[in-house]
PALO-411004 format. One record per residue (C-alpha): residue number from 0; residue in one letter; x, y, z. Coordinates in steps of 0.02 Angstrom, whole numbers. Layout:
// PALO-411004
> NUM;A;X;Y;Z
...
END
This chain:
// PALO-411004
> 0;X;2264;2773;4124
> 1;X;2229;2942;4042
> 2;X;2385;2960;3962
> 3;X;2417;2847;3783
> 4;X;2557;2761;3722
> 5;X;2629;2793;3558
> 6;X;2753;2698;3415
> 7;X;2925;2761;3478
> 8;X;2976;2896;3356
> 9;X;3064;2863;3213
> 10;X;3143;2905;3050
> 11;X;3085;2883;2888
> 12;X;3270;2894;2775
> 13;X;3172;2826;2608
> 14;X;3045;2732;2524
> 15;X;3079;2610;2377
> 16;X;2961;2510;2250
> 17;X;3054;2371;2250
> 18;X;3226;2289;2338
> 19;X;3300;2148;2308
> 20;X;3406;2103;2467
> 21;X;3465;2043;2644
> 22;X;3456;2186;2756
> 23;X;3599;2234;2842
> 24;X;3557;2227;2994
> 25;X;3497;2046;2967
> 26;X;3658;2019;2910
> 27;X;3746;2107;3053
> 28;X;3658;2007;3176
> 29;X;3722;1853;3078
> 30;X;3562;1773;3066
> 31;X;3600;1703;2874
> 32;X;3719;1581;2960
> 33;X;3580;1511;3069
> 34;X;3472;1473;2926
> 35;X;3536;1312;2886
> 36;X;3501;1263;3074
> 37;X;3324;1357;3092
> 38;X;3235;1501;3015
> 39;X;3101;1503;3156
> 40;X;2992;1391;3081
> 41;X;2838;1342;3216
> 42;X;2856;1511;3299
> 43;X;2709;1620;3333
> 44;X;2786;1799;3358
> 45;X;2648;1930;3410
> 46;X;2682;2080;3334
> 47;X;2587;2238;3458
> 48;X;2605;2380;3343
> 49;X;2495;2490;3210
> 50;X;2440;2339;3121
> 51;X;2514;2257;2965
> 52;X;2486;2264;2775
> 53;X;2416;2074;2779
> 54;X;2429;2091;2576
> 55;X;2608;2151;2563
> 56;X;2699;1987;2433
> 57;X;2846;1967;2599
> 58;X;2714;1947;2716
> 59;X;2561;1860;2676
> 60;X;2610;1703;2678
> 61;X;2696;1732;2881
> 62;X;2537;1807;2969
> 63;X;2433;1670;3065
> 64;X;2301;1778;3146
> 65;X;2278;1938;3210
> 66;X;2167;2045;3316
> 67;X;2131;2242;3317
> 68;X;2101;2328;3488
> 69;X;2100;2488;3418
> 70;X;1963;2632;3346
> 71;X;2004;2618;3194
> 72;X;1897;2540;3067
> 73;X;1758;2581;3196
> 74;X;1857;2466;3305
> 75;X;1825;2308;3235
> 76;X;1917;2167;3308
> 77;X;1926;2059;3138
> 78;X;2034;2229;3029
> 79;X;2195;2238;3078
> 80;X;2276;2340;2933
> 81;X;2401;2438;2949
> 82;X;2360;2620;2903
> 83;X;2532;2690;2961
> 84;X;2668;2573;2912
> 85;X;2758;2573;3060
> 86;X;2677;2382;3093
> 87;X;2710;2335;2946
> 88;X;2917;2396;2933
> 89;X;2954;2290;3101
> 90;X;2848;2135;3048
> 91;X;2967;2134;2892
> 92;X;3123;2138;3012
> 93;X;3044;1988;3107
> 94;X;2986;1880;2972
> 95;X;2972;1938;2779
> 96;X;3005;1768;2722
> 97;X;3111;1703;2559
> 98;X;3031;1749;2417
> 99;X;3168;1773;2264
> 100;X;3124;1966;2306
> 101;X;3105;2099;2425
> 102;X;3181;2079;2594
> 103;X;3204;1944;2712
> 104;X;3173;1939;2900
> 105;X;3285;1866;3036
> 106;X;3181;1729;3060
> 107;X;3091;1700;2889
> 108;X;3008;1580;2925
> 109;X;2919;1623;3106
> 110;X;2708;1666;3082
> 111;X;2668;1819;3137
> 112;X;2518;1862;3262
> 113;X;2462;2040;3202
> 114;X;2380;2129;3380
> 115;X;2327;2302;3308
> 116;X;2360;2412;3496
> 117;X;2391;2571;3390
> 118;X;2298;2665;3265
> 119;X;2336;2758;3118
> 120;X;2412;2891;3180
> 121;X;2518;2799;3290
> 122;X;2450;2821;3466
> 123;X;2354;2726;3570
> 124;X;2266;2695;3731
> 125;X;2355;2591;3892
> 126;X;2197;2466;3878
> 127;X;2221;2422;3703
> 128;X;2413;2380;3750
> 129;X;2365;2262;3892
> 130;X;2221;2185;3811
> 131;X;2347;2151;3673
> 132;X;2466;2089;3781
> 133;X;2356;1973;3871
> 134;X;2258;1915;3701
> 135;X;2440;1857;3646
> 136;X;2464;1756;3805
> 137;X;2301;1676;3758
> 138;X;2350;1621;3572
> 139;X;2497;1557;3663
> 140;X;2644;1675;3580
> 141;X;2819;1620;3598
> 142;X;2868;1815;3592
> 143;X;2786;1976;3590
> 144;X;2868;2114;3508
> 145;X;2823;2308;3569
> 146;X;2917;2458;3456
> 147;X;2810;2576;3572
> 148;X;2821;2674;3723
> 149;X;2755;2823;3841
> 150;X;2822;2918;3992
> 151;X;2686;2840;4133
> 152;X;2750;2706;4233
> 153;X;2566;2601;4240
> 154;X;2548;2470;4357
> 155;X;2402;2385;4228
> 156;X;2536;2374;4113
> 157;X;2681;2301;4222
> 158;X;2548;2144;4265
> 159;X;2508;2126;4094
> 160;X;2695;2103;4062
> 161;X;2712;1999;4212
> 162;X;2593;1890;4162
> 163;X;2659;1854;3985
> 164;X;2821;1818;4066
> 165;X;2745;1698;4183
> 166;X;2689;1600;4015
> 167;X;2882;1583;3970
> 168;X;2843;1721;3826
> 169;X;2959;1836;3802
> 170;X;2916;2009;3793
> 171;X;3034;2120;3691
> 172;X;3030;2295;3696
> 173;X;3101;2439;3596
> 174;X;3219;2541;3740
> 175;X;3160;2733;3667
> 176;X;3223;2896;3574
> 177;X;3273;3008;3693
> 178;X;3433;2982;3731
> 179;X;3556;3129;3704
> 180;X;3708;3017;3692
> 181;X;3769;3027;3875
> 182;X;3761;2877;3969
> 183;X;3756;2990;4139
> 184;X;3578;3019;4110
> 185;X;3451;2903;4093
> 186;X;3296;2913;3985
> 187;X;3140;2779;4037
> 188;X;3005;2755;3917
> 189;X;2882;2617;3982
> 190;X;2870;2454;3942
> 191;X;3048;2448;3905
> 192;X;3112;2520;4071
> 193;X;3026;2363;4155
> 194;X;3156;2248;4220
> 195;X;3048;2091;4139
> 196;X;3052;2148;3976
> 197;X;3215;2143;3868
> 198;X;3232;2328;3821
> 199;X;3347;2345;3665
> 200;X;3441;2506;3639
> 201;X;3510;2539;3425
> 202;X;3679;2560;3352
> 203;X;3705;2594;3179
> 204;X;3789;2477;3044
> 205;X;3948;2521;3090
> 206;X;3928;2462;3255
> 207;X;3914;2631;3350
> 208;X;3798;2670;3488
> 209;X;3644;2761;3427
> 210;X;3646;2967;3483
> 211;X;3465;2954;3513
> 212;X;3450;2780;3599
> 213;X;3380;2782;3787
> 214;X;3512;2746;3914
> 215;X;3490;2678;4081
> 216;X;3539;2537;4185
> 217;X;3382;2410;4111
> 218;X;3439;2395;3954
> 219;X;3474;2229;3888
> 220;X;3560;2199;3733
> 221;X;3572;2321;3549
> 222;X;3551;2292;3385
> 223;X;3569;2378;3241
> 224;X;3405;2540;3221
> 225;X;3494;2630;3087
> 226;X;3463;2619;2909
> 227;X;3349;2472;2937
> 228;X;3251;2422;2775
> 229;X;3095;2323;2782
> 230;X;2918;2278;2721
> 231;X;2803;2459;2704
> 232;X;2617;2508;2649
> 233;X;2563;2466;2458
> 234;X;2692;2329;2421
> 235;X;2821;2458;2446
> 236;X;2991;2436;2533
> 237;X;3040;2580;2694
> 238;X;3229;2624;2755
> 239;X;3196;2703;2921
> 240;X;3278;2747;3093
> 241;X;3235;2727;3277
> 242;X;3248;2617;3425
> 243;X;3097;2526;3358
> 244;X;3202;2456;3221
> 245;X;3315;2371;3348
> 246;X;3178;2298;3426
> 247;X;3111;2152;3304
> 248;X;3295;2106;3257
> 249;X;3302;2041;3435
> 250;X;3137;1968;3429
> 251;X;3180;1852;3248
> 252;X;3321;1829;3369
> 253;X;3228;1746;3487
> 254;X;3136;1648;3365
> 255;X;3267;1580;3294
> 256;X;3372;1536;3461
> 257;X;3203;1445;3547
> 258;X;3192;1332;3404
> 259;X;3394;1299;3400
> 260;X;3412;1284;3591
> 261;X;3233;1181;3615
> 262;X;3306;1069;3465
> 263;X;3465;1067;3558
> 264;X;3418;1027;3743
> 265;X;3265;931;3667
> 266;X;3140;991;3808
> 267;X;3062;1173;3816
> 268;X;3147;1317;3880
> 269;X;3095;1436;3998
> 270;X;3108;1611;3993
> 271;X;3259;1653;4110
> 272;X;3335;1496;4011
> 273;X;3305;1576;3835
> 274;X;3371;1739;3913
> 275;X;3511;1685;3946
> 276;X;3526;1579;3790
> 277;X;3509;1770;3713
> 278;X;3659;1859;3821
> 279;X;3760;1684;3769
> 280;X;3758;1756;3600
> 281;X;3787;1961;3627
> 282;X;3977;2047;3584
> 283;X;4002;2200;3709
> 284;X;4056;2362;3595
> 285;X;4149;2442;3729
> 286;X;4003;2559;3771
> 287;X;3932;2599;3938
> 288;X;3824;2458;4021
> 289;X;3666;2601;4021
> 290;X;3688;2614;3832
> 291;X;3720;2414;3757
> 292;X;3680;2305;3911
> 293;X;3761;2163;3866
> 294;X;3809;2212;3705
> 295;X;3766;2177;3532
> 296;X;3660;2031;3468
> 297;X;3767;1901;3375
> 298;X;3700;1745;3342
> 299;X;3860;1664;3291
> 300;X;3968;1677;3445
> 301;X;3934;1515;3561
> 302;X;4104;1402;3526
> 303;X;4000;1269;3451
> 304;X;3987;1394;3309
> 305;X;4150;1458;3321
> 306;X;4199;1399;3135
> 307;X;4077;1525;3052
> 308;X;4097;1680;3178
> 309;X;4175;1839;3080
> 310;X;4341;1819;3140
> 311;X;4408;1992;3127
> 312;X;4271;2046;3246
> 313;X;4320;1910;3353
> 314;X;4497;2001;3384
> 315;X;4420;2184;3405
> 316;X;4302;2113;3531
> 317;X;4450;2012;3621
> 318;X;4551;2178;3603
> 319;X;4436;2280;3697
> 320;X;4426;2160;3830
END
């Protein structure tokens, strides 16, 4: 296990002070019109990333615990600050809750488990990722979320995954950058080429496939990894790009379906149940298979919902089948 793992590369498009605003990819999604059936509350989303700014006014009051497996802060377990910001931009997407200000997650009002596998310079070691994977399964996470990736195919890994999937978690991962916009080639970055994970490929707000987004026949659903703006380092507020902001829309996704479907079937679910509770609720785009899986992540489309679904993009989508 020589070789390290690193966040998948991204974008950085701008960096505010202050917002005051739904994102728009939370909106594309249509999470808002879950919110008045569940904004996650009760589930414990583990974040594997480059830490989190525990202090930032969105987030605070969502972390639960945390644990860093990296070297920095002369690797103890107890700091798990994020140094880099990436950590801290895809916590926002899960969870920045309602505040009257900032920004506001797609499931606002989920805790966040903060497992520091990356340091602050964005890279880090296969053992930190699978002891991070397999302290989540011990604190008993409903998801873990991964916007990180490396070319090695390690079997360590894989069980690690395994394992959490075994435990009914579900183990999102960010699909990769490296896609050159042809769906005749495929790009694998690892976890998210694993068939257990749910690898999620980006569009843009406009609906379009990504250019850079990995393509290749494991990819699950999209969602939007353009544009994205979220929670970054010293209170401040981060528009950025990349695969890895696709990723935690589809795991406040997840948060908010388990507690709707659990409420709903009033028993718990397990994980090839909420899968398929999350392809119940995907749009195709007319894109390849390789590039959108099953297509994009739309919370409103099940018929029991039908009333508030965007009905506009109801017909395109019908058209295009």
């Amino acid at each position: 296990m020589e070789q390290g793992v690193r966040v998948i590369p991204y974008t950085v498009i701008g960096e505010s002070e202050e917002v005051k605003e739904v994102p728009k990819g939370v909106e594309l999604i249509q999470a808002p019109k879950l919110w008045n059936e569940t904004k996650g509350k009760g589930m414990k989303v583990a974040v594997l990333d480059t830490g989190c700014e525990i202090t930032h006014p969105d987030l605070k009051d969502r972390i639960i615990g945390g644990r860093n497996f990296t070297d920095d802060d002369r690797s103890n377990p107890d700091l798990y600050t994020d140094y880099n910001g990436h950590g801290t931009h895809v916590a926002g997407t899960i969870a920045a809750q309602e505040n009257e200000a900032g920004v506001i997650g797609v499931a606002p009002e989920a805790g966040l488990l903060i497992v520091k596998v990356l340091n602050k310079a964005g890279s880090g070691k296969y053992e930190w990722i699978i002891k991070g994977i397999h302290y989540a399964i011990e604190q008993e996470a409903d998801i873990i979320s991964m916007s990180l990736g490396g070319p090695a195919d390690v079997p360590e890994l894989h069980e690690a995954i395994q394992a959490a999937v075994k435990e009914n978690i579900l183990v999102v991962c960010a699909a990769g950058n490296e896609g050159d916009g042809d769906d005749a080639t495929n790009e694998f970055a690892y976890p998210g080429a694993y068939n257990e994970v749910i690898s999620v490929g980006a569009v843009n707000l406009e609906r379009g496939s990504s250019d850079f987004t990995n393509s290749h026949n494991e990819i699950d659903v999209v969602a939007p990894g353009e544009r994205i703006t979220s929670t970054y380092l010293n209170g401040k507020y981060a528009t950025l790009s990349g695969t890895s902001m696709a990723a935690p829309h589809v795991s406040g996704a997840l948060a908010l379906i388990k507690t709707y479907a659990q409420a709903h079937f009033e028993r718990e679910l397990t994980e090839p149940e909420l899968y398929a509770q999350l392809v119940k609720r995907t749009v195709p785009l007319g894109n390849s298979p390789k590039l959108e899986g099953n297509g994009l992540v739309y919370l409103t489309v099940p018929e029991h919902l039908a009333e508030i679904f965007d009905q506009s993009f109801k017909t395109m989508v019908m058209d295009a089948i």
